[in-house]
C-alpha positions as CSV (number, residue, x, y, z in Angstrom):
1,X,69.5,-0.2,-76.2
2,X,66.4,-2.3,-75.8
3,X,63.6,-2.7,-73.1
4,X,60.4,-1.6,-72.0
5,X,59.9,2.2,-70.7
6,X,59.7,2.8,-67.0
7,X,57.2,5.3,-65.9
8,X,58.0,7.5,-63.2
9,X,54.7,9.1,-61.8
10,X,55.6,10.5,-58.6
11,X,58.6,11.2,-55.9
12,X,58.1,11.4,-52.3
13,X,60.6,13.7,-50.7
14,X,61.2,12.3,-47.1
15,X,64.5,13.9,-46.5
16,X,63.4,17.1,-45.1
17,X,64.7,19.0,-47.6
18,X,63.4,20.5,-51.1
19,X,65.1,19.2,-54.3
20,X,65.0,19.2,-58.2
21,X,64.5,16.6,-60.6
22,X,66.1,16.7,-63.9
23,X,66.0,13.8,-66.2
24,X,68.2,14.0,-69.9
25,X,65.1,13.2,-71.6
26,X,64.3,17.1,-71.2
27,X,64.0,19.9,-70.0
28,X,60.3,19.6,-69.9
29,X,60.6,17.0,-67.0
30,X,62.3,19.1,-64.5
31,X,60.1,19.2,-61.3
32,X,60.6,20.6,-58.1
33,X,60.5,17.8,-55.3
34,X,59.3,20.0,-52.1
35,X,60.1,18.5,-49.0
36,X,57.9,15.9,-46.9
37,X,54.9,15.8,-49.8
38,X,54.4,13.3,-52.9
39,X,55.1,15.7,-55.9
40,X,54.2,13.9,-59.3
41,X,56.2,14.1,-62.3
42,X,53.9,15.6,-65.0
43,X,56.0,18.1,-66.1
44,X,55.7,20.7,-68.1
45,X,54.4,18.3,-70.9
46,X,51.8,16.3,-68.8
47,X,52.6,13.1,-69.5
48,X,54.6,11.6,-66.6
49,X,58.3,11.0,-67.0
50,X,59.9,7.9,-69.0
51,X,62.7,6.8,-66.9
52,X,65.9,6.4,-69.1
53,X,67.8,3.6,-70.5
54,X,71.4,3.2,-69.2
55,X,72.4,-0.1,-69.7
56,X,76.3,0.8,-69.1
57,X,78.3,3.3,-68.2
58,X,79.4,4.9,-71.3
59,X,75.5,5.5,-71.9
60,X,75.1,7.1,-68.1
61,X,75.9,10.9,-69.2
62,X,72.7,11.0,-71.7
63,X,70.3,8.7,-69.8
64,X,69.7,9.3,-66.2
65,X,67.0,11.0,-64.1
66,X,68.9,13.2,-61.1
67,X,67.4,14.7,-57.5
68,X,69.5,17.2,-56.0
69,X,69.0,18.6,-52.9
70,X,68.5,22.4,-52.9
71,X,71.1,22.7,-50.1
72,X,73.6,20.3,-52.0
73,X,73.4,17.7,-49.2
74,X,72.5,14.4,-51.2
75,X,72.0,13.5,-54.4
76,X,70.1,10.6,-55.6
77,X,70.6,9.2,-60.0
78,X,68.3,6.7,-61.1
79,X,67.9,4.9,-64.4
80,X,66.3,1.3,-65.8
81,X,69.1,-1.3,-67.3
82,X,67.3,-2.0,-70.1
83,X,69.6,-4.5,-70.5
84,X,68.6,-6.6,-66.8
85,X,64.8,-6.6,-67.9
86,X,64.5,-2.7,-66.8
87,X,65.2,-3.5,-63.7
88,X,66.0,0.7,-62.0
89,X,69.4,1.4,-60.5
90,X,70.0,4.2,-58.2
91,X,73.2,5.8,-56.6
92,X,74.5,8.4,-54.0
93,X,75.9,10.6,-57.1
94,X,75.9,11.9,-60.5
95,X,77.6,8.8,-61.7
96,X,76.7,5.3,-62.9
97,X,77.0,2.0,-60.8
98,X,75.7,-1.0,-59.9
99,X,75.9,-1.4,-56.8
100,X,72.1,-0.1,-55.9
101,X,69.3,-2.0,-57.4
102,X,65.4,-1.0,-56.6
103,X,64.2,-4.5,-55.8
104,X,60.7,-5.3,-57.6
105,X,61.2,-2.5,-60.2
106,X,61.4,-5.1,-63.3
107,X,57.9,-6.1,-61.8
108,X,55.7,-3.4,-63.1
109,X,56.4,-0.4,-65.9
110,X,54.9,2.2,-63.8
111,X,55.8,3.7,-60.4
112,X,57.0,5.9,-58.1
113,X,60.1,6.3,-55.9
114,X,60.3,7.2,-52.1
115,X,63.5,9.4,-51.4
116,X,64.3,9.2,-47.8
117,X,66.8,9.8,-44.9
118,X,67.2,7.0,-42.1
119,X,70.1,7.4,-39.1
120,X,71.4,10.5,-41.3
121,X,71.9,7.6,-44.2
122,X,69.6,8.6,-47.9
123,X,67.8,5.8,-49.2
124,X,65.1,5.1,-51.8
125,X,62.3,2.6,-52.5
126,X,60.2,1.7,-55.5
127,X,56.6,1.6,-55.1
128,X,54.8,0.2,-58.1
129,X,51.5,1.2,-59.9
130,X,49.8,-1.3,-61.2
């Protein structure tokens, strides 16, 4: 798989609940996402999070970054299609698909992402850092 890296720096958390991040790069990326703040993604190595590569679903199971709410109520996957000129997908489960792309998000290699939960419906945005 080819394509630029992604940078996640930060996740805002405007569900009302706390999370966890995971990503399959590591377990040196797990964060936890607390509830209503912007939590960035250092972890434990420092150096941000490189959003993975997943340009098909047989690649999904060892390239993904997943938030899961601490009470189980949503869960949010996200990866760049390295293939679609990085552009980041997201879905409503542990599972690849295509049907939820983070418009913008092939515009910059840097950002964060805003979790949140509108007329009981989760969502998220891209927000890039230039």
């Amino acid at each position: 798989m080819s394509g630029d890296n992604k940078t996640l720096y930060a996740v805002g958390n405007a569900t009302g609940i706390d999370a966890s991040l995971t990503s399959t790069n590591g377990p040196e990326d797990s964060v936890t996402v607390s509830r209503d703040v912007i939590t960035h993604t250092g972890g434990l190595d420092g150096d941000f999070i490189v959003i993975p590569k997943c340009s098909e679903s047989k690649y999904y199971a060892d390239h993904h970054i997943l938030v899961v709410a601490k009470d189980n109520s949503w869960t949010v996957s996200l990866w760049s299609n390295d293939a679609k000129d990085g552009l980041l997908y997201w879905n409503l489960a542990n599972a690849y698909s295509t049907s939820n792309i983070l418009t913008g998000s092939n515009t910059s290699e840097k950002g964060t992402i805003l979790i949140q939960t509108r007329n009981g419906q989760v969502s998220i945005a891209w927000a890039r850092w230039d």
